[in-house]
C-alpha positions as CSV (number, residue, x, y, z in Angstrom):
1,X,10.0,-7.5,6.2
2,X,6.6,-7.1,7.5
3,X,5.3,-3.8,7.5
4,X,2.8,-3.2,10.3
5,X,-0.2,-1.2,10.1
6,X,-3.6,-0.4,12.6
7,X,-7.0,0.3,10.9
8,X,-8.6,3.7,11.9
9,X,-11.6,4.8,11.1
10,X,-10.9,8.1,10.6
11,X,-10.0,10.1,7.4
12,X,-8.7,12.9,6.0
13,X,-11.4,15.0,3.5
14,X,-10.3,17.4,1.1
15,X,-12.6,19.8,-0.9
16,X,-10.7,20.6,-4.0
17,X,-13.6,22.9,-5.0
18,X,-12.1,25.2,-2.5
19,X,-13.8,26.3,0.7
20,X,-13.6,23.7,3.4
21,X,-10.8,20.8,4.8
22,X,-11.4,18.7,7.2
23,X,-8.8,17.0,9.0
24,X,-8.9,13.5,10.4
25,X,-9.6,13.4,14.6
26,X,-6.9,12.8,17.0
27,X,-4.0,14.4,18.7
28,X,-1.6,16.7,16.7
29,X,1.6,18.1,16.9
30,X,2.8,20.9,14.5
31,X,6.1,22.1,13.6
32,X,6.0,25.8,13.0
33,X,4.6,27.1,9.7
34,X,7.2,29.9,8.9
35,X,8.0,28.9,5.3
36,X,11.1,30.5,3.6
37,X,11.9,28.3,1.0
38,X,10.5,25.8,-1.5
39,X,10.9,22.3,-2.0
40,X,9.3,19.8,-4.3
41,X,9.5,17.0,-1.2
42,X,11.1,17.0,2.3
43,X,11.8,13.9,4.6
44,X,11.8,14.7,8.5
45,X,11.9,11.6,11.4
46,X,9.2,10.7,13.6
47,X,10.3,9.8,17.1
48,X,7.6,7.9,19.6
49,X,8.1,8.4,23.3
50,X,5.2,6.6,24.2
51,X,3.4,4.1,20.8
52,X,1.2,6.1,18.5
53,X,-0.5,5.2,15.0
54,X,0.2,8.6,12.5
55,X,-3.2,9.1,11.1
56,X,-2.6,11.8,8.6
57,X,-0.4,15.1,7.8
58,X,-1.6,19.0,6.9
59,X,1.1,20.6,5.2
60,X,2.4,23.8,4.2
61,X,1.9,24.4,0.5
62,X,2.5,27.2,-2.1
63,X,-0.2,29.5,-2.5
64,X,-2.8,28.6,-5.0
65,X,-1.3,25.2,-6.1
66,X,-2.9,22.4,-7.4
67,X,-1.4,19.5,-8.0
68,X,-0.5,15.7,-6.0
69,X,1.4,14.0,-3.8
70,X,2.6,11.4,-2.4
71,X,3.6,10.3,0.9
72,X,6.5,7.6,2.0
73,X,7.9,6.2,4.8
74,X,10.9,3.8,6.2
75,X,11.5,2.3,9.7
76,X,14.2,4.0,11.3
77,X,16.0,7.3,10.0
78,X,15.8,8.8,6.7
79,X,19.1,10.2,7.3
80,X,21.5,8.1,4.6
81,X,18.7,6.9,2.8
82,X,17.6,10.5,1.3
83,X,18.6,9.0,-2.6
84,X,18.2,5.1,-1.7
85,X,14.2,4.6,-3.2
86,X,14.2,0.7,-2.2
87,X,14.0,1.6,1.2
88,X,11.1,3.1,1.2
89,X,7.5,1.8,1.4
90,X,4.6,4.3,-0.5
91,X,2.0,4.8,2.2
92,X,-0.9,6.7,-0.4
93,X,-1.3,9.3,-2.5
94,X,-3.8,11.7,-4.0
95,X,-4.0,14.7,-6.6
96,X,-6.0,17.6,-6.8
97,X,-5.2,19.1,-3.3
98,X,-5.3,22.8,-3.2
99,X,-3.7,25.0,-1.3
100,X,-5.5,27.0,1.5
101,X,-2.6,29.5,1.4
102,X,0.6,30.7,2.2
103,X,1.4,29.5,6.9
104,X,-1.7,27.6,6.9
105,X,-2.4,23.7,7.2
106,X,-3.6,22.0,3.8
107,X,-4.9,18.7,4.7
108,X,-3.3,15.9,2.6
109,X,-5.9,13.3,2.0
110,X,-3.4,10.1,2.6
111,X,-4.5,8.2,4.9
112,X,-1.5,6.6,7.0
113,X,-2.6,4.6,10.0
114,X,0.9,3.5,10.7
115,X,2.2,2.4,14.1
116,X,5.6,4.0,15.4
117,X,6.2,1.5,18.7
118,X,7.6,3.8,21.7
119,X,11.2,4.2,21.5
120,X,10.9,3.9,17.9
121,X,12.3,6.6,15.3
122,X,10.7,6.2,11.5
123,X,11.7,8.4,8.4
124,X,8.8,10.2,6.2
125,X,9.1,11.5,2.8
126,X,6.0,13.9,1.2
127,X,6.3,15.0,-2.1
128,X,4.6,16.4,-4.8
129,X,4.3,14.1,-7.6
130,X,5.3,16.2,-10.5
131,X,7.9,18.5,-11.6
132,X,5.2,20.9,-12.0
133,X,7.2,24.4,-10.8
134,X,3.6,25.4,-8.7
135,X,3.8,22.5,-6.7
136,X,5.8,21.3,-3.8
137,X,6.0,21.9,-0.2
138,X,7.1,25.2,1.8
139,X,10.0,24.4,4.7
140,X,12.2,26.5,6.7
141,X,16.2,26.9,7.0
142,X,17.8,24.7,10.1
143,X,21.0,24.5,11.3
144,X,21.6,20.8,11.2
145,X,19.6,17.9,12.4
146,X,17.6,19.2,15.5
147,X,14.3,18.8,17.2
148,X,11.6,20.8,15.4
149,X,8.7,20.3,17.8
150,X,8.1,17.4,20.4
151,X,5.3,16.8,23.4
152,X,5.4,14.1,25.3
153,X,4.5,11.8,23.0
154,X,6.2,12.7,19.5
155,X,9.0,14.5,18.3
156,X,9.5,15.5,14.8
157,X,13.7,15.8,13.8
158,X,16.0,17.2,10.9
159,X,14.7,17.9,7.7
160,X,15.8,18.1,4.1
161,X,14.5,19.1,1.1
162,X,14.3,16.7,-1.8
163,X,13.4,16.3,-5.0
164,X,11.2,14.4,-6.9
165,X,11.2,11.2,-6.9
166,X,14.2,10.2,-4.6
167,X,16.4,12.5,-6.4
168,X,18.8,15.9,-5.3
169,X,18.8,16.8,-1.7
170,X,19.1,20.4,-0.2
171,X,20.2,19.7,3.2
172,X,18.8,21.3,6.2
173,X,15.5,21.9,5.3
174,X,12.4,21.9,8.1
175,X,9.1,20.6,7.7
176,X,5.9,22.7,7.9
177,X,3.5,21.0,9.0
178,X,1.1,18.9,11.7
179,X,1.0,15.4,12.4
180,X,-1.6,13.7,13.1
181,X,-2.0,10.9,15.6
182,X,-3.7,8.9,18.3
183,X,-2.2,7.6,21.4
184,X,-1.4,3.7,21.6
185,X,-3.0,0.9,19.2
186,X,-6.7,0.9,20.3
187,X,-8.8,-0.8,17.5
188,X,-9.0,-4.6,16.8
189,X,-8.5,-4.9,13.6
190,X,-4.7,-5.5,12.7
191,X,-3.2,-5.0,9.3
192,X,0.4,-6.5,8.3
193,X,1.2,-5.9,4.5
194,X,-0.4,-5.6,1.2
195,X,2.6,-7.1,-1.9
196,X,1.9,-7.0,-5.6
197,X,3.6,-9.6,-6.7
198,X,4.2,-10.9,-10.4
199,X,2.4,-14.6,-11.3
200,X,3.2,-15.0,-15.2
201,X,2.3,-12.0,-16.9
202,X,-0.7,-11.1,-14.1
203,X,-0.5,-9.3,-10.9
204,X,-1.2,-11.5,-7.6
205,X,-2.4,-9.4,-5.5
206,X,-2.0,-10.8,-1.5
207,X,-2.8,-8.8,2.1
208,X,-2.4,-10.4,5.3
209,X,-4.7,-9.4,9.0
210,X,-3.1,-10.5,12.3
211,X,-6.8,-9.7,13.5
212,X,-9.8,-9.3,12.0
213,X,-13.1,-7.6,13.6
214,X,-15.9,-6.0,12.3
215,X,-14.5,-6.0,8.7
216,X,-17.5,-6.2,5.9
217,X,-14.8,-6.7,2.8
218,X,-11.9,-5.2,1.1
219,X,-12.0,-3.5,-2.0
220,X,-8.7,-2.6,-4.1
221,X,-8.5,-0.2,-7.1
222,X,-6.1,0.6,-9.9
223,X,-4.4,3.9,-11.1
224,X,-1.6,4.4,-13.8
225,X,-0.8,7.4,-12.1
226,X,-1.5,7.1,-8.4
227,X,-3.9,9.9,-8.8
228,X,-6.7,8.6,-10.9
229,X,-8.4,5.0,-9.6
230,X,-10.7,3.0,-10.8
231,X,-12.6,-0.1,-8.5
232,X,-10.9,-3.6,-9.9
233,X,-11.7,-6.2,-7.0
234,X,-13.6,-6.4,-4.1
235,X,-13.4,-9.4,-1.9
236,X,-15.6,-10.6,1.5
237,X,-14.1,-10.6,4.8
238,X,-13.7,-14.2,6.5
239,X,-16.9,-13.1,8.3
240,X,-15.1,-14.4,11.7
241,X,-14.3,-11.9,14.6
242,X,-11.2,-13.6,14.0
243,X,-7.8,-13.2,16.4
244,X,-6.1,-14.9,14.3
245,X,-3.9,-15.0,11.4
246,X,-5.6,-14.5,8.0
247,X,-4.2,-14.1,4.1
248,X,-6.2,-12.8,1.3
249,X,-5.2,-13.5,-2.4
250,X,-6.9,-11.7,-5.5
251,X,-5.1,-11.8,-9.2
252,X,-5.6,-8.8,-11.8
253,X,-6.0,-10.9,-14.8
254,X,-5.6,-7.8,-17.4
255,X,-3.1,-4.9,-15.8
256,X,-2.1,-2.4,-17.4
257,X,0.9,-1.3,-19.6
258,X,3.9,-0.7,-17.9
259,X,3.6,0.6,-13.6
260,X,0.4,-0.3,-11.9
261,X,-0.6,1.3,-8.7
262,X,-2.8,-1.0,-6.5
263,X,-4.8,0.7,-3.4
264,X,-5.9,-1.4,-1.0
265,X,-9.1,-0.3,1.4
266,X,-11.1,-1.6,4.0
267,X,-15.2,-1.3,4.9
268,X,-16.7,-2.1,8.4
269,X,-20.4,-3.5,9.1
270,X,-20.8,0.1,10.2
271,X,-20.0,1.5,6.3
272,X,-16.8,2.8,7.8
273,X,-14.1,3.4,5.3
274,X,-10.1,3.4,5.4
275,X,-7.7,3.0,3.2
276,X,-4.9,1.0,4.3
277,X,-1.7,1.0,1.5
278,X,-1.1,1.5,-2.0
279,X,1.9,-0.7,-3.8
280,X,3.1,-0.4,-7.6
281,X,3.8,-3.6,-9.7
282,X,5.3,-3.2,-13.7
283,X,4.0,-5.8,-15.9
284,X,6.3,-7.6,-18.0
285,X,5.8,-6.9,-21.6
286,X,8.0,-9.7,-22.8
287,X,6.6,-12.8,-21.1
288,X,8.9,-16.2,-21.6
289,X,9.8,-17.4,-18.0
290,X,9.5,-21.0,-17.5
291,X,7.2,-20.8,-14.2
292,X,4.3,-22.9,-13.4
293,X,2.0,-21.1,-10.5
294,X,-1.8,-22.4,-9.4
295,X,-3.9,-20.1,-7.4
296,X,-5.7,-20.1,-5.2
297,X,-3.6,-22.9,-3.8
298,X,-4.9,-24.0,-1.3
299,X,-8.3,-24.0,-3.1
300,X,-11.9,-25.1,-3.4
301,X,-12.8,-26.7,-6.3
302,X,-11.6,-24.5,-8.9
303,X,-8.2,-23.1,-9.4
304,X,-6.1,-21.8,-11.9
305,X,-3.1,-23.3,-13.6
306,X,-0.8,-20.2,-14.9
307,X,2.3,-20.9,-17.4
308,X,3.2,-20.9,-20.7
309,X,1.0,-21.5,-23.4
310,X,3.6,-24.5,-24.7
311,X,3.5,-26.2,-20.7
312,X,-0.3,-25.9,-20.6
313,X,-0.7,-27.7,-23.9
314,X,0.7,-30.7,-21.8
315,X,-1.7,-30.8,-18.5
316,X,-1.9,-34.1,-16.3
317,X,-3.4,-34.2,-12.8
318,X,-2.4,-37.3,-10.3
319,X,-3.8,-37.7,-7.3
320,X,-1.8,-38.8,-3.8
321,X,-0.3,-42.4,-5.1
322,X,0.2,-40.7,-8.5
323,X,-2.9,-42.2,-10.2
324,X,-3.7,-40.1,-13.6
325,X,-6.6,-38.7,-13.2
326,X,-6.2,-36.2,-15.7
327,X,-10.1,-37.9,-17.8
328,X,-12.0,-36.8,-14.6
329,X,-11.0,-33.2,-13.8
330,X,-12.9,-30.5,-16.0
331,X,-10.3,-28.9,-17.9
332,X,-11.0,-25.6,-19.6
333,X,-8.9,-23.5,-21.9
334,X,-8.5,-19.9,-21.0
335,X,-6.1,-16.5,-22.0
336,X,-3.0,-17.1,-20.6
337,X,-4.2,-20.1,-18.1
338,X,-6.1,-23.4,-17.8
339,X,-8.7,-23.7,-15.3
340,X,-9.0,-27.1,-13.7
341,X,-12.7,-28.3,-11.8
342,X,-11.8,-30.8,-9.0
343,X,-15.6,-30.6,-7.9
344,X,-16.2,-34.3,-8.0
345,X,-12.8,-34.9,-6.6
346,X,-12.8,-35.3,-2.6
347,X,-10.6,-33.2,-0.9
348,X,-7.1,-33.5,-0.6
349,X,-3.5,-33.4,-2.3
350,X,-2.7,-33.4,-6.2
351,X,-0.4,-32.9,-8.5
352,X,-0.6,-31.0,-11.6
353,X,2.6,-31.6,-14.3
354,X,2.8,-29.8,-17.6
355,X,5.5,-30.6,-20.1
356,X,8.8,-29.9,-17.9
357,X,6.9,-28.8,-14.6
358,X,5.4,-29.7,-11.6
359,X,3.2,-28.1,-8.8
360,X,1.4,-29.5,-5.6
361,X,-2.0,-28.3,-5.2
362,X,-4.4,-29.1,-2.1
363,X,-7.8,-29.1,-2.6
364,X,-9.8,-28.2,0.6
């Protein structure tokens, strides 16, 4: 299902060196801070009388902790789904955030940007993410699923406490807190969904735009901890002030071992920065699955033939008719693919066949 998102120029700043936070701008709506309890994550519902895009959350946090977290969400309740971790989407996280003390507002800096259509109700989970005893979030006792605060746009509901990640539940448990928000879907710029998705043993990596304006490029990075990144990819914007449907589609050629975390960001003309969604993939250590994939596809020129190493070993191209014309496409040998050149080729429809497999590929 399509997850939809708005881009926001705004962000949350935190100074883990101790002194200052700076929330992002907007509206805000806070549900009391009159902690009583511990808990190392709690999941409260959103409801939206009139639409609003969630920018960010502050949260009430132990004194003097340091640590991260990690922020989730789900469209509709959370109610039933406390334990169920495959319906839940992870929105961002970040580490280092330190507590401003004991009542007060520590500003998470996870971005959200995420639209909640009026009329709508959506579930949120924040966590720490660690068992670490010092970290967590402070809540308040409730006696069953109620409104915790509301205006006349949002209304924050229930509350329990739950562990980390997806794990025991102590029911009736408030969140303390403020959200974030602005009113309606203002900006341009429309984002649907980022997916990691497993091509061979590599990571395809693909992000869609209903709209695009004002958009410089994207940029994604790579964590094995969702705390730590490092830059991997960054890739141009169509350049268009385009209303219209666009896909992107990058490939980590060398990912990790084992869980991957992929965040996905986006820069204006103006050197405005937001992050828009992070996603975890798991590479496959043991990689014998009979697949044949090109990318990109459709493509320019050059693409990328992915399979195993005994398909690739047997490599024919045909053209429309099903002329071989295998002696006049550059092939070249690489780790784990084969890189075919259809440069001199004009544009249009082929067909690539290893041993036992077949794939389309149109050439633009």
């Amino acid at each position: 299902m399509l997850k939809s998102f708005i881009l926001l120029f705004t962000c949350c700043l935190v100074f883990t060196s101790g002194t200052a936070l700076a929330q992002c701008s907007g509206s805000n709506l806070a549900a009391p801070y009159n902690s009583n309890n511990s808990n190392k994550g709690v999941m409260f519902n959103l409801t939206a009388a009139n639409t609003v895009t969630i920018l960010c959350f502050d949260a009430n946090l132990p004194v003097l902790s340091v640590g991260g977290y990690e922020i989730y969400y789900k469209t509709g309740t959370y109610v039933g789904y406390e334990t169920n971790a495959a319906s839940w989407t992870l929105l961002g996280s970040a580490g280092g955030i330190l507590s401003i003390g004991l009542n007060l507002g520590t500003a998470l800096n996870i971005p959200v940007n995420l639209i909640i259509p009026a009329g709508q109700t959506y579930g949120f989970y924040i966590t720490a993410s660690s068992a670490l005893l010092s970290t967590g979030l402070l809540t308040t006792s409730n006696s069953g699923y109620s409104t915790i605060a509301s205006n006349a746009n949002l209304s924050i509901l229930g509350g329990e406490g739950v562990s980390y990640p997806f794990s025991s539940v102590t029911a009736n448990r408030s969140f303390n807190g403020t959200v974030h928000y602005s009113l309606g879907t203002v900006l341009p710029v429309t984002f649907t969904q980022f997916n990691a998705s497993t091509m061979n043993q590599f990571a395809l990596l693909e992000w869609e735009m209903e709209s695009e304006a004002n958009t410089n490029f994207y940029e994604i990075e790579r964590s094995a901890d969702g705390v730590n990144w490092e830059k991997l990819i960054i890739t141009n914007a169509s350049g268009n002030e385009s209303s219209t449907h666009l896909k992107y589609q990058e490939v980590d050629y060398n990912p990790l071992d084992g869980i991957n975390y992929y965040r996905l960001s986006q820069t204006d003309n103006n050197g405005n920065h937001v992050n828009l969604q992070t996603v975890s993939w798991k590479k496959v250590q043991d990689f014998n699955n009979n697949e044949l994939n090109i990318f990109p596809n459709p493509g320019k020129d050059i693409v990328r033939v992915f399979a195993n190493p005994a398909e690739l070993r047997e490599l024919r191209i045909f053209d429309a008719i099903g002329q071989n014309i295998s002696e006049s496409i550059e092939v070249k040998g690489c780790s784990g693919y084969t890189e075919l050149n259809f440069g001199s080729s004009k544009p249009g429809l082929f067909i690539v066949k290893t041993k036992t497999l077949s794939k389309r590929v149109m050439i633009e």
